[in-house]
KOLVEX-427518 format. One line per 2 residues: for each residue x, y, z of N, C-alpha, C, O. Coordinates in pm, whole numbers, plus 32768, in hexadecimal, padded with zeros to 4 digits. Layout:
X,Y,Z,X,Y,Z,X,Y,Z,X,Y,Z  ...
This chain:
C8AC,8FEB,ED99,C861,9065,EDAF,C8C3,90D1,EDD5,C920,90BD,EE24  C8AF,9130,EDA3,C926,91C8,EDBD,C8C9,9214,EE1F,C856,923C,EE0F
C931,921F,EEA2,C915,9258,EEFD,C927,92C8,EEFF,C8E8,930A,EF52  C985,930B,EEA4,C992,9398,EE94,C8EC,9418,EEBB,C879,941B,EE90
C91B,9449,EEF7,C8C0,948A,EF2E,C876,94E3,EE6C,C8BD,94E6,EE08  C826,9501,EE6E,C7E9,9553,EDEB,C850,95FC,EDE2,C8A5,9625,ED94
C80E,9635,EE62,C869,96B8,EE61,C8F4,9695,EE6C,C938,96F8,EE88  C93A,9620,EE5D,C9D9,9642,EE4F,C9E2,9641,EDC8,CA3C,9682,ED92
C99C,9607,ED8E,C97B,95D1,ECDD,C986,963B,ECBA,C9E5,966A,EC7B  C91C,9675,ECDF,C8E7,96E7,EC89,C976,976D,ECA7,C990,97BB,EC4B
C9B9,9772,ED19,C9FD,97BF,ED1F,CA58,97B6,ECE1,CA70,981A,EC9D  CAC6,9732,ECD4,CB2E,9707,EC87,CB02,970F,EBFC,CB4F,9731,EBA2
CA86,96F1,EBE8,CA6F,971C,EB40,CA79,97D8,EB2C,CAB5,980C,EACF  CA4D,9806,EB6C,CA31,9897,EB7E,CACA,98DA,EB88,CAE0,9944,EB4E
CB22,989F,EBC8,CB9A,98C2,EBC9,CBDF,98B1,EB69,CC22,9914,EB4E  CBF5,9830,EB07,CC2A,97FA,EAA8,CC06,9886,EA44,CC55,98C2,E9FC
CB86,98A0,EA57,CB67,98E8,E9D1,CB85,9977,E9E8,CB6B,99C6,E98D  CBB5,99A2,EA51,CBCE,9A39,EA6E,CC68,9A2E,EA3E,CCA9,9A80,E9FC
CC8E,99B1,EA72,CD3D,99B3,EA2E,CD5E,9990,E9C0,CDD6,999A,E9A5  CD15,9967,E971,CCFF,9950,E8F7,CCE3,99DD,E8A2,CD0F,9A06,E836
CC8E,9A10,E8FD,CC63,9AA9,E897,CCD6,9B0F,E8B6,CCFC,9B64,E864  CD18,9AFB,E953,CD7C,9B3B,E95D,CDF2,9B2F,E911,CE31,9B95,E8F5
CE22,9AA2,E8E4,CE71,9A7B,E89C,CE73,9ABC,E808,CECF,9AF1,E7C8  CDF8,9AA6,E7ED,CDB9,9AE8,E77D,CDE8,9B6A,E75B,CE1B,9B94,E6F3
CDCB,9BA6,E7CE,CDD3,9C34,E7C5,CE64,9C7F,E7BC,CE84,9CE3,E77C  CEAC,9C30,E80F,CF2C,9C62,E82D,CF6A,9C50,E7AA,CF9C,9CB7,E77C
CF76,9BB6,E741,CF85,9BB7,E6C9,CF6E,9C16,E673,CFCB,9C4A,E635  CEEE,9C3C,E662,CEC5,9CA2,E60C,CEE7,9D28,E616,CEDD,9D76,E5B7
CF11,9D4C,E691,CF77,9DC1,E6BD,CFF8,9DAC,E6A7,D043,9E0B,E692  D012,9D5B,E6A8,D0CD,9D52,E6B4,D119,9D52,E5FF,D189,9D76,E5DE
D081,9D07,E58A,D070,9D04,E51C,D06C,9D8C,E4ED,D0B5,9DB4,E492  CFEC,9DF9,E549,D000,9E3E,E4FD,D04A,9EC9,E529,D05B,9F32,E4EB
D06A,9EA8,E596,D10C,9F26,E59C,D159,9EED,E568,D186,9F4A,E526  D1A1,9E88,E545,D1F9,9E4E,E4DF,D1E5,9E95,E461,D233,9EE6,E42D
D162,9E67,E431,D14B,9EC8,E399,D14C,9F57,E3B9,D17A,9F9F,E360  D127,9F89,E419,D11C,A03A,E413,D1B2,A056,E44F,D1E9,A0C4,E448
D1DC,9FFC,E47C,D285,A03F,E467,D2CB,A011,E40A,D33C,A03F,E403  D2A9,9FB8,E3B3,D2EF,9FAE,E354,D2D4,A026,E2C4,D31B,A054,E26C
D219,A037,E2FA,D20D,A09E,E286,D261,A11C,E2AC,D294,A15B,E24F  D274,A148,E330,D29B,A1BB,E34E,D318,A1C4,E315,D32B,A229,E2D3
D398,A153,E321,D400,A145,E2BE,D3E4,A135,E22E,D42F,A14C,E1CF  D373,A10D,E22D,D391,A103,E179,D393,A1BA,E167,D3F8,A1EC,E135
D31F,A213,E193,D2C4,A2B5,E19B,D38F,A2C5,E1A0,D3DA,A2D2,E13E  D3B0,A2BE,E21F,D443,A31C,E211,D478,A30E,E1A6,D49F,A364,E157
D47C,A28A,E19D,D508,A265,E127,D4D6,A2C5,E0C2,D518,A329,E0A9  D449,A2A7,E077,D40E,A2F3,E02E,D3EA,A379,E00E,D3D4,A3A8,DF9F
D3E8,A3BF,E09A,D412,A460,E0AA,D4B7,A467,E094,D4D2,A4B7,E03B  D502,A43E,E0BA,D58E,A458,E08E,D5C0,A430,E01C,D604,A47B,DFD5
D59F,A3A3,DFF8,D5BB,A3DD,DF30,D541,A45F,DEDB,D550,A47E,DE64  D4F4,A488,DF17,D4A2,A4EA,DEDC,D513,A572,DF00,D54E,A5B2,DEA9
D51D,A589,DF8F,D585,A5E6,DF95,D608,A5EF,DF2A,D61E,A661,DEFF  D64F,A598,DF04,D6DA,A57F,DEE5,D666,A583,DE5D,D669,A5FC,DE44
D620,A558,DE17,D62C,A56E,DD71,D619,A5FA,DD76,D64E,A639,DD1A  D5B9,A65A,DDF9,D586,A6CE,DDB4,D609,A723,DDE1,D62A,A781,DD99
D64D,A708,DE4C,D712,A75C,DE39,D734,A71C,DDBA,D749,A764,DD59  D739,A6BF,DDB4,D7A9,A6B8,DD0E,D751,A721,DC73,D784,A752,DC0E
D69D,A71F,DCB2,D68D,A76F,DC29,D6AE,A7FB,DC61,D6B4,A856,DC0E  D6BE,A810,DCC0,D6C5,A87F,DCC6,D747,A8DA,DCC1,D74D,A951,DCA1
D7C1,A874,DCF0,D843,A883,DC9C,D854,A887,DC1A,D8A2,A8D5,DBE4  D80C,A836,DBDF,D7F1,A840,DB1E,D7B1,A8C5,DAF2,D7C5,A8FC,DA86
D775,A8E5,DB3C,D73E,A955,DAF2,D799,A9E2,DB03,D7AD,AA39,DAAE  D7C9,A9DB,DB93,D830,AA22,DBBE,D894,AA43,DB8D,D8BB,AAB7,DB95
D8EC,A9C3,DB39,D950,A9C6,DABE,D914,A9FC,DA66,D963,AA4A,DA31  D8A1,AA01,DA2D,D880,A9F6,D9A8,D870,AA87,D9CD,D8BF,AACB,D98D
D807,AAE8,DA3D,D841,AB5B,DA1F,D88B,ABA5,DA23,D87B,AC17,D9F8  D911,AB6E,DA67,D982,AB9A,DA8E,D9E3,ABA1,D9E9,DA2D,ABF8,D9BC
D9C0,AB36,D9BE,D9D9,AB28,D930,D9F0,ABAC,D8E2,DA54,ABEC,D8C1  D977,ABBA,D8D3,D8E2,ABF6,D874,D930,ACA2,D88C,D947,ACFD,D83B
D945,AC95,D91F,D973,AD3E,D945,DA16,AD58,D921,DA46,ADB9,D8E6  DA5E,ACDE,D959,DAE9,ACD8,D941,DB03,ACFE,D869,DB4F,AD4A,D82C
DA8D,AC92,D838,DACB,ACB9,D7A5,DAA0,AD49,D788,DAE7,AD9B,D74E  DA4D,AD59,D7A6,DA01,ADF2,D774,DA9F,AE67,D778,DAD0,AEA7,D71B
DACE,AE5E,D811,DB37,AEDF,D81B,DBAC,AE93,D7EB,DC0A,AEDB,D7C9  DBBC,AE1A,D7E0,DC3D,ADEC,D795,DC30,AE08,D6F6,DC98,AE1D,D6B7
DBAD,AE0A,D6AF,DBAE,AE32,D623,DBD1,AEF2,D63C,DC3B,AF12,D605  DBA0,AF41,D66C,DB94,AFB7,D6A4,DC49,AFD4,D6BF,DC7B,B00A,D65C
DC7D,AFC7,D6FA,DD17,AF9C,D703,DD3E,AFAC,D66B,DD66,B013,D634  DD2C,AF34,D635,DD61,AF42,D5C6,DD50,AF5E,D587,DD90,AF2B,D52B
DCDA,AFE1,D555,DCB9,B039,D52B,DCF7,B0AD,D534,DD1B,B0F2,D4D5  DD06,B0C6,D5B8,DD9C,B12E,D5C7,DE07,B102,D57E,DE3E,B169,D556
DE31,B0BF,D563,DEC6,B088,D538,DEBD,B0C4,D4A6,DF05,B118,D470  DE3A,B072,D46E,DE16,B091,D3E1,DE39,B133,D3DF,DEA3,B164,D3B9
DDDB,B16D,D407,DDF4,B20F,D3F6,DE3E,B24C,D3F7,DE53,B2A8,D3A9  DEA7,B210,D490,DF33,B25B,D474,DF85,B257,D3DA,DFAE,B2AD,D38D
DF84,B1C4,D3DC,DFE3,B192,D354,DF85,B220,D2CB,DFBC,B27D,D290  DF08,B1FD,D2C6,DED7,B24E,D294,DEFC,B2CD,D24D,DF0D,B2E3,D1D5
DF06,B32D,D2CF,DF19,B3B9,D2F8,DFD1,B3A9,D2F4,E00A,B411,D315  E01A,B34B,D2D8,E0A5,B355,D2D3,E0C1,B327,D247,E11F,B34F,D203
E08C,B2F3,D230,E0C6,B2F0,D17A,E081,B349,D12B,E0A5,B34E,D0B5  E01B,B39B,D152,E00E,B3FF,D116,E014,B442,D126,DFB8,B48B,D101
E08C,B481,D175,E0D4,B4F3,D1A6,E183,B4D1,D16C,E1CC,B52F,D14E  E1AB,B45C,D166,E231,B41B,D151,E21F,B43E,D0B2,E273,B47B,D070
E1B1,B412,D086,E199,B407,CFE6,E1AA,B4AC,CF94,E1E7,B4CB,CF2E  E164,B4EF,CFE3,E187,B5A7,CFD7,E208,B5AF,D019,E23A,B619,CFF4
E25A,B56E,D06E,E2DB,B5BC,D06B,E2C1,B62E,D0C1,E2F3,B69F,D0B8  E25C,B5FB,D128,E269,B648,D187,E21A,B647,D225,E1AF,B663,D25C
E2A5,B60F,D242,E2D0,B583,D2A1,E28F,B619,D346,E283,B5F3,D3BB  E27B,B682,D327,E259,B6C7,D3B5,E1D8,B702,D389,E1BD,B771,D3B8
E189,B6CF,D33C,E0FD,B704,D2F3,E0B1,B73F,D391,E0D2,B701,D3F7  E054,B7AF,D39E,E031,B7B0,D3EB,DFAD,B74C,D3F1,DF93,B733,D466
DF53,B70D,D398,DF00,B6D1,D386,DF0C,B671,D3C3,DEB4,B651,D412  DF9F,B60E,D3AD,DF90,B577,D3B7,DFC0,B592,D44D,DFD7,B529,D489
DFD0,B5F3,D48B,E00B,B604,D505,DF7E,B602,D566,DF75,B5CD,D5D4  DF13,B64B,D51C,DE84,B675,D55A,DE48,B5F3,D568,DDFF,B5CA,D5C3
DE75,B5B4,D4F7,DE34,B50A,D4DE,DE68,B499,D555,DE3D,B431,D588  DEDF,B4EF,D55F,DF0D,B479,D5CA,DEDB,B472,D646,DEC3,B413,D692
DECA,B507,D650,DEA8,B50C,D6D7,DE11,B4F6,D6DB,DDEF,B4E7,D750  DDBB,B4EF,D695,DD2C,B4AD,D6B4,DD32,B415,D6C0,DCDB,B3C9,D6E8
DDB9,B3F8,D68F,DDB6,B336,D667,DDBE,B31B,D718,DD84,B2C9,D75F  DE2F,B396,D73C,DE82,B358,D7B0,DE07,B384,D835,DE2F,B373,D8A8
DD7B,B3B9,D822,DD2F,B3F8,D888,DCC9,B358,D87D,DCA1,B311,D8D9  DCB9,B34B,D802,DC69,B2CC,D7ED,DC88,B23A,D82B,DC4E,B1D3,D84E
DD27,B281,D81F,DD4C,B1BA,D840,DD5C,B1D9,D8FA,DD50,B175,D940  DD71,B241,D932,DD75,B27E,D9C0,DCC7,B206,D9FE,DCC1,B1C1,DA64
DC5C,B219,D995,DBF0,B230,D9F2,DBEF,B1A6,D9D5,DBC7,B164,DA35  DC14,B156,D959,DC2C,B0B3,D962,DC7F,B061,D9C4,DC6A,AFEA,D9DE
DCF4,B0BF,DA04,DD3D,B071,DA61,DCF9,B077,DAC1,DCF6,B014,DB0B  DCB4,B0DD,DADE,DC3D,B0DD,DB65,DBFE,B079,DB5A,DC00,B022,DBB1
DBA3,B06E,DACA,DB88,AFE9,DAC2,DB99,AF81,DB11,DB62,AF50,DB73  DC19,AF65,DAAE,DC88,AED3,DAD6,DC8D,AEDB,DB70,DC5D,AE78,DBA7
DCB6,AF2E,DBB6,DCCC,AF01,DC32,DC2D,AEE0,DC6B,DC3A,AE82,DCBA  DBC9,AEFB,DC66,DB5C,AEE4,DC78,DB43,AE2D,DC45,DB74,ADD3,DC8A
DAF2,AE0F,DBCB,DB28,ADA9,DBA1,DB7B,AD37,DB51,DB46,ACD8,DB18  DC17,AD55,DB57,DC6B,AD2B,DB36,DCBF,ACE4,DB57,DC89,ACCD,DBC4
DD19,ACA7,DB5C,DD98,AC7A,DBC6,DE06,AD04,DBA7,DE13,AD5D,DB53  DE4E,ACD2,DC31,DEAE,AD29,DC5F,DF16,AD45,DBE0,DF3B,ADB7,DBC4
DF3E,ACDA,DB9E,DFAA,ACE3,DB35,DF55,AD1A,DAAD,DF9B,AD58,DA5E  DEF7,AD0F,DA95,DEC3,AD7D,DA05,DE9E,AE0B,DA58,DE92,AE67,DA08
DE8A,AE32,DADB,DE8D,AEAB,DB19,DF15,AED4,DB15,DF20,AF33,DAC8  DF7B,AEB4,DB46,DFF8,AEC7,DB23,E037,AEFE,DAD1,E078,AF67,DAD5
E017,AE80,DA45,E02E,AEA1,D9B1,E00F,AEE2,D982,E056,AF0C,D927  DF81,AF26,D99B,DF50,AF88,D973,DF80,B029,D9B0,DF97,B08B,D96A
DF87,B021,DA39,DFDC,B0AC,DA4F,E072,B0BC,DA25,E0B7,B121,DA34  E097,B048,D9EF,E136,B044,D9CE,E127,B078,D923,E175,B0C9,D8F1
E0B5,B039,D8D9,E0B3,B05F,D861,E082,B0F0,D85F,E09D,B132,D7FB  E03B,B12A,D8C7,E02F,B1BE,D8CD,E08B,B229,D8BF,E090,B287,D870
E0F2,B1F3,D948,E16A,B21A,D935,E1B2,B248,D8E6,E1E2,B2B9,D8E2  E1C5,B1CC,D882,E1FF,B1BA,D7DA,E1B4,B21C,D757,E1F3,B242,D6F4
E14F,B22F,D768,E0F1,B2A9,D726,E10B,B30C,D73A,E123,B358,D6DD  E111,B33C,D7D6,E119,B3BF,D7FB,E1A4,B3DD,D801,E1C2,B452,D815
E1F9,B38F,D7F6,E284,B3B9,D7E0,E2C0,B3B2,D725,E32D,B3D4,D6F5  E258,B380,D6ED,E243,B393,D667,E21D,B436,D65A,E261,B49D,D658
E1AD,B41E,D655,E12D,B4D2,D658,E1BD,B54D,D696,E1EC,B5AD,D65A  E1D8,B525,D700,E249,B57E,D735,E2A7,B5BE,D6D7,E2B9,B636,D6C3
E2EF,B53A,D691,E372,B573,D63B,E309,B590,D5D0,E310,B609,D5BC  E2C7,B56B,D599,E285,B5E7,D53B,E261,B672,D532,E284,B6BF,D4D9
E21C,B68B,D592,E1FB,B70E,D5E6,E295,B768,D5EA,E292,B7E3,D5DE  E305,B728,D5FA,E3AC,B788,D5FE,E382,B7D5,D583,E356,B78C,D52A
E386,B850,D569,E391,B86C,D4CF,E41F,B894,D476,E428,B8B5,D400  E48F,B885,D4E3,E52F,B883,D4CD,E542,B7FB,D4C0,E52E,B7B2,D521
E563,B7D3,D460,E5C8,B748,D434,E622,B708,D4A3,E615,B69C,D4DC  E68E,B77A,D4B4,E6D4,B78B,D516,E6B3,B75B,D59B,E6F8,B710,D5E0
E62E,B796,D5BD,E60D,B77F,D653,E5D8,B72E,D676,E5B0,B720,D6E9  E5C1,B6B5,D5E3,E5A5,B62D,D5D5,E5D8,B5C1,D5FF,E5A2,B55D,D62F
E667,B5E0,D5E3,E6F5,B57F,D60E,E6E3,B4F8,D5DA,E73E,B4A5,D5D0  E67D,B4E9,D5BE,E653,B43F,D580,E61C,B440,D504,E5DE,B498,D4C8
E63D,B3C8,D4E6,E5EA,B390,D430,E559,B379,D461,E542,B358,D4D5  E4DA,B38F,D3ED,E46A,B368,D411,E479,B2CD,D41F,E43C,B2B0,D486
E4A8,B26A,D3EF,E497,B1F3,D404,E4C6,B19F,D4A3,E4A3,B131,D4CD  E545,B22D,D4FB,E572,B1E9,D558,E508,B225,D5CC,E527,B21B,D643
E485,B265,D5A0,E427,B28B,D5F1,E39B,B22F,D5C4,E33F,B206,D60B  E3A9,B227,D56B,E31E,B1D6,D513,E33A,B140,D52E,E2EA,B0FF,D571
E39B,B111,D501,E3BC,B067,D52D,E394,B038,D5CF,E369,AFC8,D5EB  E3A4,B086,D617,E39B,B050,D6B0,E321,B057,D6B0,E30C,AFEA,D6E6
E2A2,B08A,D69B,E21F,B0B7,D697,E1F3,B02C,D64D,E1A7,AFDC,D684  E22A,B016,D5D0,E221,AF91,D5A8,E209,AF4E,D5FC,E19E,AF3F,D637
E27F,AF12,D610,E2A0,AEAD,D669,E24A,AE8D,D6F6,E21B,AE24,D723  E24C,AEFF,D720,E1BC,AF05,D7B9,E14C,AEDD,D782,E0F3,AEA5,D7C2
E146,AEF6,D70E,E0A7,AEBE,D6D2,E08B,AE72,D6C3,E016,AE57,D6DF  E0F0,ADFE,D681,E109,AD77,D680,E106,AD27,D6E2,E0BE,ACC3,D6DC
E170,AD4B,D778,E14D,AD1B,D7F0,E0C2,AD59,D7FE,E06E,ACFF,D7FE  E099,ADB9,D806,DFF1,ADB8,D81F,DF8A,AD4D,D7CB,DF23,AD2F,D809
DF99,AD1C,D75D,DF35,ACED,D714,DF64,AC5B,D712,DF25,AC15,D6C3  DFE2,AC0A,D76E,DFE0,ABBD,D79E,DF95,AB8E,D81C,DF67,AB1E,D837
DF95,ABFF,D862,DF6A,ABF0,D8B8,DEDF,ABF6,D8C2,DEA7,ABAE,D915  DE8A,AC58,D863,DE2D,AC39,D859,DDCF,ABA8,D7FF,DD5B,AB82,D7F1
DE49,AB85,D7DB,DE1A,AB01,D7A4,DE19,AA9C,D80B,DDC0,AA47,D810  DE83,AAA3,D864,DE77,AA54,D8DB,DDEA,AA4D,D956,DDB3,A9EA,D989
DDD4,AAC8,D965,DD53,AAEB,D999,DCD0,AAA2,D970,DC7B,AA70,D9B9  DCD5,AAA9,D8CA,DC52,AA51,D8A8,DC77,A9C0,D856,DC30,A991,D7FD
DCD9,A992,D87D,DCCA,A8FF,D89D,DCFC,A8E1,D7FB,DCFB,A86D,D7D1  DD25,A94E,D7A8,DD66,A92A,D726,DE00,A90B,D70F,DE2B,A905,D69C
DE5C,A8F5,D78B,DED1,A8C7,D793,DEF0,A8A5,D83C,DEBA,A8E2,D898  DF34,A85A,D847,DF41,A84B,D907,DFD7,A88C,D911,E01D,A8AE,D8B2
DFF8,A895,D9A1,E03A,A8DE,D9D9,E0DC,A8D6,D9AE,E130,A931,D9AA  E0EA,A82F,D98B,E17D,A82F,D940,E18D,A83D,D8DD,E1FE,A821,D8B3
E129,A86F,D880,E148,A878,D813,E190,A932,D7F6,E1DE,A964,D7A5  E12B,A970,D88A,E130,AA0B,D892,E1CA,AA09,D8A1,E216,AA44,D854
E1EE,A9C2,D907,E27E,A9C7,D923,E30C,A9AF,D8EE,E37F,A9CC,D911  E2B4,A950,D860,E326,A93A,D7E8,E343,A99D,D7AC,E3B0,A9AC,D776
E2AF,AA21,D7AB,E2E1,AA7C,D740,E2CC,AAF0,D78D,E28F,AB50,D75E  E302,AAEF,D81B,E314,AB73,D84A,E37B,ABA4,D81C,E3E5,AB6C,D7FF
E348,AC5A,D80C,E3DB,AC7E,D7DC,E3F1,AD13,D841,E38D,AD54,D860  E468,AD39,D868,E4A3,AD70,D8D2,E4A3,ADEA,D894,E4DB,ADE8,D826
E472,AE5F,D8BA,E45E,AEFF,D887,E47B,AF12,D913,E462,AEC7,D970  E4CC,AFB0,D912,E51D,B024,D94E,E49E,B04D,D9C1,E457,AFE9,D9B9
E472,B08A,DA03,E40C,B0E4,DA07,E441,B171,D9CC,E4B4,B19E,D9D5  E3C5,B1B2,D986,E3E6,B230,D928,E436,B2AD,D983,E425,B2C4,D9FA
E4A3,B306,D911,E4DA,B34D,D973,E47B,B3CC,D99A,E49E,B41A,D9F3
């Protein structure tokens, strides 16, 4: 016969089952801050590759209009070049190397390519900004000895004023090839070529 009193029964059962539900409970908490901190790492991880793809598109698009603007005044550039050559062989071709025309011509080439180097320094690199006020240089010290209307007060051949203007153009249109990713930097440096600054 069990002498156990009834109310200890009933209490030790009553207890069993509060620690049981407590047990219960504490499990089901400890389960589910486990999962809600693990979701909270998955949410970060997941906000930070969302961050990092939408910087990388947004660097892509950044090139692409940096691109888009860089070719526009680099074709523009060499549009000046065109014109000069232009406005100089058909002044060389008449045999008349101080025309006031191709002189008028120059100087709109050389106001045009002024508001492109503004440009360039805006968005360009430093070395096609450069190249470009150096090939200015080479123009306007072209346009210059034309404008002499004494031979004499020329002191130079058109070619030892016209060749250097060349040449700056060339380092310019290296350089602007370097800029948009159509030659890299040693290749610029194989075919740099060394011009005076104009007198």
């Amino acid at each position: 016969m069990n002498n156990t009193p009834a109310w200890l029964t009933i209490a030790v059962a009553g207890m069993t089952a509060v620690v049981a539900l407590l047990t219960a409970s504490i499990t089901t908490w400890l389960t589910t801050k486990s999962a809600n901190k693990r979701s909270a790492t998955e949410l970060e991880q997941q906000r930070e590759r969302f961050a990092q793809e939408l910087e990388h598109q947004r660097e892509l698009e950044r090139r692409k209009l940096l691109f888009g603007l860089r070719s526009e005044i680099y074709l523009k550039i060499t549009q000046v070049f065109a014109d000069a050559v232009t406005a100089l062989s058909v002044s060389r071709s008449d045999r008349s190397e101080g025309n006031a025309e191709t002189v008028l011509e120059l100087a709109g080439a050389l106001r045009r390519l002024q508001d492109l180097v503004t440009s360039c320094a805006i968005v360009a690199s430093e070395d096609v900004t450069s190249a470009a006020r150096g090939f200015g240089g080479r123009l306007r010290a072209t346009r210059d000895w034309l404008a002499r209307p004494d031979m004499k007060l020329r002191g130079r051949n058109f070619d030892d004023v016209w060749d250097p203007a060349v040449d700056a153009f060339e380092l310019l249109t290296n350089a602007m090839r370097v800029d948009l990713g159509s030659i890299d930097d040693s290749s610029r440096e194989n075919s740099r070529l060394t011009t005076a600054d104009p007198a």
